[in-house]
C-alpha positions in Angstrom: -126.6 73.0 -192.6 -125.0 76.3 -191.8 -122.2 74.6 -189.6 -121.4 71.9 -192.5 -120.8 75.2 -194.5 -119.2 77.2 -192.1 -116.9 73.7 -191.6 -115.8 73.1 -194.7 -115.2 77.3 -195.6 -113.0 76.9 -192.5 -111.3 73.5 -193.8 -110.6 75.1 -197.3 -109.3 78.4 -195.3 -107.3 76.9 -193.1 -106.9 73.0 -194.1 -107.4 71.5 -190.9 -110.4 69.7 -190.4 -110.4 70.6 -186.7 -111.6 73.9 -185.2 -109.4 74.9 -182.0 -112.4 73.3 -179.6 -112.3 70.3 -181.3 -108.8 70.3 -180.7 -108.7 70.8 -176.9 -111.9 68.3 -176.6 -109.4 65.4 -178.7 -106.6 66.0 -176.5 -108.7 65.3 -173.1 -110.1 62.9 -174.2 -106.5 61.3 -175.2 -105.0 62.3 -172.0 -108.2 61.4 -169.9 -107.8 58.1 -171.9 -103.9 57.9 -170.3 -102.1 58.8 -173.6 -98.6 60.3 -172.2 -98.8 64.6 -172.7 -95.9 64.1 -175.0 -97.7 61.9 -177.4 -100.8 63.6 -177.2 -99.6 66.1 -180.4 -99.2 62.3 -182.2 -102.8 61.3 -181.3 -104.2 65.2 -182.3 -102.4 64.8 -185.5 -103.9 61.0 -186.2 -107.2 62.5 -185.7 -106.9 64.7 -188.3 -105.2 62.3 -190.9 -108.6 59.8 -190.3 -110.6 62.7 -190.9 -108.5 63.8 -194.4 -108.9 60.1 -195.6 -112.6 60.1 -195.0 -112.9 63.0 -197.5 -110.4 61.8 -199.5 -111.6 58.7 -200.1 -115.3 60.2 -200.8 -117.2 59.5 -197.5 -119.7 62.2 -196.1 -118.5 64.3 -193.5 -119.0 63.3 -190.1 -122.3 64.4 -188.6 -121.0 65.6 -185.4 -116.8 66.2 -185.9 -116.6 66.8 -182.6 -118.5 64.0 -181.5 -116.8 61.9 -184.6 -113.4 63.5 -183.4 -113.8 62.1 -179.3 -114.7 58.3 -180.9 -111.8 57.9 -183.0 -109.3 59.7 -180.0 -110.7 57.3 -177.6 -110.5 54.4 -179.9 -106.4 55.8 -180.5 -106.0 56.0 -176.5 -107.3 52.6 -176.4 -104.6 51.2 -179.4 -101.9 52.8 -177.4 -102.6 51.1 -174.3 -102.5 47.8 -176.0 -99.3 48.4 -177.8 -98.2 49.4 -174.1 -99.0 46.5 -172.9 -97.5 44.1 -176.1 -94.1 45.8 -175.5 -94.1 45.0 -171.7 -94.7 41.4 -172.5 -92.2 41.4 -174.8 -89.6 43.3 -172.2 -90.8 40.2 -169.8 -90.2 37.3 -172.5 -86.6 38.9 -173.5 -85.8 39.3 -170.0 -86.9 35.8 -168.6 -84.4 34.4 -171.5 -81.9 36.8 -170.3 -82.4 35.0 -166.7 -82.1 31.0 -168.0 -79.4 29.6 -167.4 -77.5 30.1 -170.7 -75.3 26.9 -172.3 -71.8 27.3 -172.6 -69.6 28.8 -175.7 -69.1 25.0 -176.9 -72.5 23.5 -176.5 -74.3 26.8 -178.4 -71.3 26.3 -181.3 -72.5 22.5 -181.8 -76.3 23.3 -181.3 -75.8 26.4 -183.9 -74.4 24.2 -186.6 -76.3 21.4 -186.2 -79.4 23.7 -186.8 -77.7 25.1 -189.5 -77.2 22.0 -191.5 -80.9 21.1 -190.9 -82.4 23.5 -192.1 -79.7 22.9 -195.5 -81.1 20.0 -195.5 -85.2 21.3 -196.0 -87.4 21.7 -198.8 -86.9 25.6 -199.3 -90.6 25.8 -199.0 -90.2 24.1 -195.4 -87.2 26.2 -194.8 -88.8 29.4 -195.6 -92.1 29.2 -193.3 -89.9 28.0 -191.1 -87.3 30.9 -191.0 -90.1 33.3 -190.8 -92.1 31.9 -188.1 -89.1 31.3 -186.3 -86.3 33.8 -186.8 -87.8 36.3 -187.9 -91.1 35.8 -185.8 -94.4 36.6 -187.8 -97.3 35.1 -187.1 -98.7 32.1 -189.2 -101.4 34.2 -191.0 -99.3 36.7 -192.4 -97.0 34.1 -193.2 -99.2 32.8 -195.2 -100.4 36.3 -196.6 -97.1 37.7 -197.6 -96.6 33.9 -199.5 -100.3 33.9 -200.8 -101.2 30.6 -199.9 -103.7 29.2 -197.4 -102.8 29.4 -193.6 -103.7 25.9 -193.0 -100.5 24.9 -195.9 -98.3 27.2 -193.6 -98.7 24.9 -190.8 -98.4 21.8 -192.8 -95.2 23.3 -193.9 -94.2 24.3 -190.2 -95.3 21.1 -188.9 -92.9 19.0 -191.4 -90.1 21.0 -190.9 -90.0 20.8 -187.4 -90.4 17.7 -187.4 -87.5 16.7 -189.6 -85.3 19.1 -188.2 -86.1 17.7 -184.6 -85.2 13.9 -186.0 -82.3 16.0 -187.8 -81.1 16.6 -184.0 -82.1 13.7 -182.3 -80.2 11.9 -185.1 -76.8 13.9 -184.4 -77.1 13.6 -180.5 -77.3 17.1 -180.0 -80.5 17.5 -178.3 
């Protein structure tokens, strides 16, 4: 009971949820957890924001902040290594296409506009999932969240298009 108070007479003195130990115990944790030294500052100052937006939102203070504090910096450590790891794979895919054998000038002309006028040729409903999943390269679910309709209609939609825009090539000699 007397640390809770002594806490939150520091937070309203100060404004930072984290005493200096608490601090130093975040950042090992962090860099123990192979966040780079330069980001740990980033990670230090997420802690703190998830701490904020507990109170703010109504919930009790942690327990243990400290305790509380080490969790949410190892689960942070964790998300960085993961996004790590999702831009490696995407440094691989772009430099894989990079290596294929790429078609000439004329051939990528004639295969641009036939695309081009396929996709004219699509519902716009067909067109748009299409677009996105493709060119602009979201995933079907939030597809299908940012046009508030069922992911299952997305594929429909995806499966059509493709479809017609494959006979569309076919058609046209060009693939």
């Amino acid at each position: 009971m007397l640390r809770r108070k002594a806490r939150r007479a520091q937070e309203d003195d100060h404004g930072d949820p984290l005493d200096a130990a608490q601090e130093r115990r975040v950042r090992a944790v962090l860099a123990l957890g192979g966040v780079p030294q330069a980001d740990l500052p980033d990670g230090v100052q997420q802690v703190r924001l998830r701490l904020l937006e507990r109170a703010a939102k109504g919930y009790e203070a942690p327990r243990d902040v400290s305790a509380w504090a080490a969790v949410v910096a190892s689960n942070l450590a964790m998300d960085w290594h993961r996004a790590k790891k999702r831009q490696e794979r995407l440094g691989e895919r772009l430099s894989s296409l990079r290596q294929h054998e790429q078609p000439s000038g004329e051939d990528t002309s004639v295969l641009s506009l036939a695309v081009a006028q396929g996709l004219d040729e699509l519902p716009d409903a067909q067109r748009q999932v299409l677009v996105l999943r493709f060119y602009a390269d979201l995933p079907v679910r939030s597809i299908a969240q940012e046009l508030g309709v069922p992911e299952g209609t997305v594929k429909s939609r995806l499966h059509t298009a493709v479809r017609a825009l494959r006979a569309r090539l076919h058609e046209d000699e060009v693939v």
